[in-house]
C-alpha positions as CSV (number, residue, x, y, z in Angstrom):
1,X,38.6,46.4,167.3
2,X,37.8,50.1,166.8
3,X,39.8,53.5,166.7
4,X,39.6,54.6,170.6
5,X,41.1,55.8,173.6
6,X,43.7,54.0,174.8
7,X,44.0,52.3,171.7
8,X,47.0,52.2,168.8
9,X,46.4,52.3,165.3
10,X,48.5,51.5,162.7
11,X,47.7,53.7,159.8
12,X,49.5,54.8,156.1
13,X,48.3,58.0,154.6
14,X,48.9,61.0,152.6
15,X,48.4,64.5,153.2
16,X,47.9,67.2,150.3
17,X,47.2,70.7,150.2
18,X,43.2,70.7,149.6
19,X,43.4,73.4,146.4
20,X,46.6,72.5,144.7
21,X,46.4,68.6,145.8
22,X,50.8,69.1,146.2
23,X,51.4,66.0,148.5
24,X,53.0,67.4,152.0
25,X,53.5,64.3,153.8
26,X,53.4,60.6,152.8
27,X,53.5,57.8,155.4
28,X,53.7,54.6,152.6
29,X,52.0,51.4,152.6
30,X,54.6,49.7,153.1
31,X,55.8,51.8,156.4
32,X,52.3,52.4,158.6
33,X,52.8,54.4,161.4
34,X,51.3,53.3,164.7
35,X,49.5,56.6,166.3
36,X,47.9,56.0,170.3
37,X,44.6,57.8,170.7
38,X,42.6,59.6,173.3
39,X,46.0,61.5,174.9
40,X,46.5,64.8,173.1
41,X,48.8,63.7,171.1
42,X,47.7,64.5,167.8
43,X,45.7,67.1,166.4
44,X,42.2,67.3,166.9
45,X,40.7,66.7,163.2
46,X,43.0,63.9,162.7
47,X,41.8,62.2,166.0
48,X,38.1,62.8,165.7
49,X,38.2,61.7,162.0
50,X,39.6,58.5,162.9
51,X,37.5,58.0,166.3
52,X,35.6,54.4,165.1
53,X,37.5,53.3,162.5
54,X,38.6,49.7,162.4
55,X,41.3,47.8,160.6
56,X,40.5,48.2,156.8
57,X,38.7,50.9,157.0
58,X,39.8,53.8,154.4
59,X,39.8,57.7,155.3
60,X,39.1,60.6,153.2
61,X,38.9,63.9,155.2
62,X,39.9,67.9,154.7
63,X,41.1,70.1,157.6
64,X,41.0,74.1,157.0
65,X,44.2,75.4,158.5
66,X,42.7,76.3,161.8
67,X,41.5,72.9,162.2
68,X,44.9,71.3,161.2
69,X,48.4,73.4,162.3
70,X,46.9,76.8,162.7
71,X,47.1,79.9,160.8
72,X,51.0,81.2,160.0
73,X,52.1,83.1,163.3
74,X,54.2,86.2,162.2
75,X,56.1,86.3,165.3
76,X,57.3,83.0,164.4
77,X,59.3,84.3,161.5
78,X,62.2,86.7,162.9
79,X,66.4,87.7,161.9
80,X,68.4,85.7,163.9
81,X,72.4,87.0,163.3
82,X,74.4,84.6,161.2
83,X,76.8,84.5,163.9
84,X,74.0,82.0,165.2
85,X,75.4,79.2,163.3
86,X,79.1,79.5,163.6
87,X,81.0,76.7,164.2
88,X,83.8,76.1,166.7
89,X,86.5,78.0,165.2
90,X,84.1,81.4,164.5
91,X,83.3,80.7,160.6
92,X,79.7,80.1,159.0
93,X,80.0,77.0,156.3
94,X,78.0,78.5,153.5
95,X,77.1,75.1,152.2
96,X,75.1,74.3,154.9
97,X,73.5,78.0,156.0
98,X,71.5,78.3,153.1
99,X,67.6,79.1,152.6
100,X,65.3,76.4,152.8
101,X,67.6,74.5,155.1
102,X,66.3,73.7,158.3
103,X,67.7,73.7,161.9
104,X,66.9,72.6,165.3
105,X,67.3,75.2,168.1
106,X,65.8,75.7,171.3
107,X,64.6,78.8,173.4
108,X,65.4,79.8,176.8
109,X,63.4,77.0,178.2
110,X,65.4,74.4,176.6
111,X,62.3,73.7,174.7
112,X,63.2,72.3,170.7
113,X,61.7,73.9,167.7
114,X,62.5,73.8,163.8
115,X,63.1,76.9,162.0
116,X,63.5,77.2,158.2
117,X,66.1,79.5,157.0
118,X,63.9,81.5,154.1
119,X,66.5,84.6,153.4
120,X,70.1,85.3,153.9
121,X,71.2,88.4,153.9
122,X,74.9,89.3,154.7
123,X,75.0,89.3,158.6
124,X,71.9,87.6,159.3
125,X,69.2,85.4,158.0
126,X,65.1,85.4,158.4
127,X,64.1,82.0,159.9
128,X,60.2,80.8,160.2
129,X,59.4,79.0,162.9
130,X,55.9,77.6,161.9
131,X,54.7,73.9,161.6
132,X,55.7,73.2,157.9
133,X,51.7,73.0,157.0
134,X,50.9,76.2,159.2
135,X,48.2,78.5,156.9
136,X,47.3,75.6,154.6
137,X,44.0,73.5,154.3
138,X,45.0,69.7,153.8
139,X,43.2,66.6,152.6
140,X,44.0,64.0,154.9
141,X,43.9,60.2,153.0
142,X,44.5,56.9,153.8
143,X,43.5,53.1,155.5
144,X,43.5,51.9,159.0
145,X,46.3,48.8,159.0
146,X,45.5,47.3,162.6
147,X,44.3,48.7,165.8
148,X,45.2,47.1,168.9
149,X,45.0,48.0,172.9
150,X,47.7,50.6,173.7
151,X,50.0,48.5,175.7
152,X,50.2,50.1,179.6
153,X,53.5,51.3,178.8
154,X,52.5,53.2,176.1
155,X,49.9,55.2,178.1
156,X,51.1,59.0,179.5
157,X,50.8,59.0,183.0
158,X,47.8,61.3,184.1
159,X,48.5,64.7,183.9
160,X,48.1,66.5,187.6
């Protein structure tokens, strides 16, 4: 059975920065992670690589950033006051604010997002709100476990 829509693949891989080859993610052998395909719900390059492949099949492929999580967006890197992350009783545990930590916070809309903490300053810190491989061209590797029909389920309703 082949990679296709409506269809769930279980899949172990690696992904590395193309130049430096520093490993950014690492889904182990031991711990495939099953992926459904044809519904938008992964990027692009990762789909379309995969498109066809069966179980056993192995996957070599590289992604410029604008194919992958998209160039770093500077309005996605702002000051938030440290008064952001007080706790119940008004005070900031230091042990826990700290730069590369990160947090999830949502926006007006309720919606979630992840922002890294990458300076503290004395009344506020600078958070980045990118994807964690935003601005960097990867080297997707890996093998195709088992690829079954997508249960129904497991299939988003039709957007309308």
């Amino acid at each position: 059975m082949k990679i296709e829509k409506n269809r769930v693949a279980s899949i172990y891989y690696t992904v590395s920065e193309s130049e430096s080859q520093k490993v950014l993610q690492l889904i182990p052998e031991d711990q495939p992670q099953e992926f459904l395909f044809g519904h938008n719900l992964l990027i692009d390059v990762f789909e379309t690589s995969l498109i066809g492949l069966k179980a056993g099949d192995v996957f070599r492929f590289d992604a410029i950033a604008d194919q992958a999580y998209g160039p770093i967006d500077p309005s996605a890197i702002f000051d938030l006051p440290l008064s952001t992350f007080a706790e119940e009783d008004g005070q900031v545990d230091d042990e826990i604010v700290q730069v590369g930590h990160v947090f999830p916070m949502a926006d007006k809309e309720g919606n979630r997002h992840y922002g890294k903490i990458i300076r503290k300053m004395k009344d506020r810190v600078t958070m980045d709100f990118n994807h964690p491989m935003a601005g960097k061209n990867l080297t997707f590797e890996g093998k195709v476990v088992a690829v079954r029909a997508a249960r129904p389920e497991e299939i988003p309703p039709p957007e309308s």
